[in-house]
N, C-alpha and C positions, 0 to 999 in steps of 0.2 A: 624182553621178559625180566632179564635182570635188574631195568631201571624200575619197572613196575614193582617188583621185589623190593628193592630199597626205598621206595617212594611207599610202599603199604607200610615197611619196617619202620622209617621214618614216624608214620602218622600212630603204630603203636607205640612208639616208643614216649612221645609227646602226649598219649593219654595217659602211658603210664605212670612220667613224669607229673602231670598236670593231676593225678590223682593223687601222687604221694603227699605234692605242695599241698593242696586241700587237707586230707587227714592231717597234716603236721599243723596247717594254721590253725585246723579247731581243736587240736591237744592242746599249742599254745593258748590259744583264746579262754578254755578250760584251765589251763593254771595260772592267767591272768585273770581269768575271775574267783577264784577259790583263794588266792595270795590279795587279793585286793577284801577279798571280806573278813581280812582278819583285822583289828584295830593295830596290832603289835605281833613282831616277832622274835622270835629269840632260836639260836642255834649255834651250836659249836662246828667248827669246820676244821678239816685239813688241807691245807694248800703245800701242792707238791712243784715241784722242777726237773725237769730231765731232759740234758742237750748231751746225748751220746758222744757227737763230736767234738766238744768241748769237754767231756767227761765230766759233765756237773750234773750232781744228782742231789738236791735239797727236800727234805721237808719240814712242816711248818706246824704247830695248830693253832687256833685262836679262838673265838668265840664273839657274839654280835648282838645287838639289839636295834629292831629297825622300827619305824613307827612313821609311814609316809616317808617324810623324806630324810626326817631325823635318825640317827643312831650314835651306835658308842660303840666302837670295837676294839679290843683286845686282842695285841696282833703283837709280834717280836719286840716284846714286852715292853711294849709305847699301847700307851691310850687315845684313841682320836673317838673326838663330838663334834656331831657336828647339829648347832641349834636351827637351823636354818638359817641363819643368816654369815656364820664362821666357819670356820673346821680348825677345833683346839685339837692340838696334837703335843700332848702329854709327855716327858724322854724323863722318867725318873732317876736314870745312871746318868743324864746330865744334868737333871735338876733344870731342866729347860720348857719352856711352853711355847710354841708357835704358834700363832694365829693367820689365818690366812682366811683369803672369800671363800665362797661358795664355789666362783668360777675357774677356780685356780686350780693347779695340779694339785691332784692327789697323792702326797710325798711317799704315801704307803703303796698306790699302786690299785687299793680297791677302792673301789665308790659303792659302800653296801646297800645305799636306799637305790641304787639301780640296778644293783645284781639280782634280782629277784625280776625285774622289768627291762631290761635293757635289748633282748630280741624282740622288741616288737616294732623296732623300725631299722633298716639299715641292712637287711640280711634279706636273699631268697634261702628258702627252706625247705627239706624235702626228709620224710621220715628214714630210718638209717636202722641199725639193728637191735633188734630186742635180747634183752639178756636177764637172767636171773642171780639176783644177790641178796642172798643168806633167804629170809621172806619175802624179799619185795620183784616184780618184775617192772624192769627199768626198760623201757623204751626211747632211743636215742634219737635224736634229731638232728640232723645234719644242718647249720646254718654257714651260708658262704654269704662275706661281705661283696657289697653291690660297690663298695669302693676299690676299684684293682689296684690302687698304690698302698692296700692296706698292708700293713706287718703280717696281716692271720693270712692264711692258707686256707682254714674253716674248721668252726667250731662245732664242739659235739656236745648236745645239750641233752643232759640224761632224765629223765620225768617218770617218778613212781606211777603207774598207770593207778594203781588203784587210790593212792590219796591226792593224786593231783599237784604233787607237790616236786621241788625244784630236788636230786640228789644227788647230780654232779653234772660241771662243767668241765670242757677239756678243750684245750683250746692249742691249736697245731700251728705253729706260725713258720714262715718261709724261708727261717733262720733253722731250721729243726727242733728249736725248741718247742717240748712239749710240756703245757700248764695241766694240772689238775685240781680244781676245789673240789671235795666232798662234803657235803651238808651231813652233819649226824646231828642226832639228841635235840629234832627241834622241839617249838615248845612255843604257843600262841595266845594271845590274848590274854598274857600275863598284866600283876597289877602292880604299876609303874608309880613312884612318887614323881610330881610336879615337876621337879627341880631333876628328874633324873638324866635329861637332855641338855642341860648345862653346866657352867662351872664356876665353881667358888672360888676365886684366886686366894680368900683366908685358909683353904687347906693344904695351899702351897706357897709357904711365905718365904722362903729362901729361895723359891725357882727365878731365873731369868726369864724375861717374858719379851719374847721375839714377834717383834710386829713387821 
């Protein structure tokens, strides 16, 4: 009787599992298509830090403009562009420009034209807790990476139920350290000048220019 018990427990357990995956991929598939019809986006964020055992407790704010795969972010007060083809990254207390590819590390740590898209491959996902903040009610998602020598533990991806929209990432890695973005003050489908996804080197004539 007991194996029968475990063996029925078993088989609830893995629908109930196999039904949370389901709701969680069509949440995500619903903010992968609501973030995909927008031409442009724009949002200010805060990025936090907190490793107890280490007793580091950072935070951060910045702000972003994404557009495909192009953007321009405003982060610890360095400017990175990236046109699609570079990523300038801006250091005005050194008066310094880097240039680097596309493929290369990301000196900053974010890659914004993937932060909006970057759980749709690489993670199992199962829905996680729902919570209410200030108006909005934020439904969580649990994503664990499929790669076991990853750094994360597994990330917690927060999703406005009712606008579909990204409003915070938290990301738990195996070190204790715990990451937080929160998206505020976003703003869509703004209207961009040509040139707003590149760089003029004539408005930085004294910078050094690091290739």
């Amino acid at each position: 009787m007991k194996k029968i018990a475990i063996v029925f427990l078993l088989i609830i357990m893995n629908k109930v599992y196999s039904q949370s995956s389901e709701d969680a991929k069509k949440l995500l598939d619903d903010v992968s298509t609501n973030i995909s019809s927008f031409k442009n986006i724009y949002f200010d964020f805060t990025y936090s830090l907190n490793n107890k055992e280490e007793q580091i407790k950072q935070e951060t704010n910045g702000n972003v403009t994404v557009s495909g795969d192009n953007y321009k972010l405003n982060y610890l007060g360095l400017v990175q562009i990236f046109d699609g083809k570079n990523i300038y990254t801006i250091i005005p207390e050194n008066e310094e420009i880097t240039i680097s590819k596309a493929d290369s590390e990301n000196d900053i740590g974010i890659n914004p034209s993937k932060l909006l898209t970057f759980y749709k491959s690489g993670y199992n996902y199962f829905m996680d807790i729902k919570q209410k903040h200030l108006d909005k009610f934020i439904q969580f998602i649990k994503l664990v990476p499929d790669d076991k020598n990853s750094d994360l533990n597994y990330l917690l991806l927060g999703i406005d139920i009712n606008t579909k929209n990204i409003f915070r990432l938290i990301e738990i890695g195996k070190n204790e350290t715990i990451t937080t973005l929160t998206i505020n003050n976003q703003k869509t489908n703004i209207i961009l000048e040509k040139s707003f996804f590149s760089i003029n080197f004539d408005d930085y004539p004294n910078y050094y220019i690091n290739n």
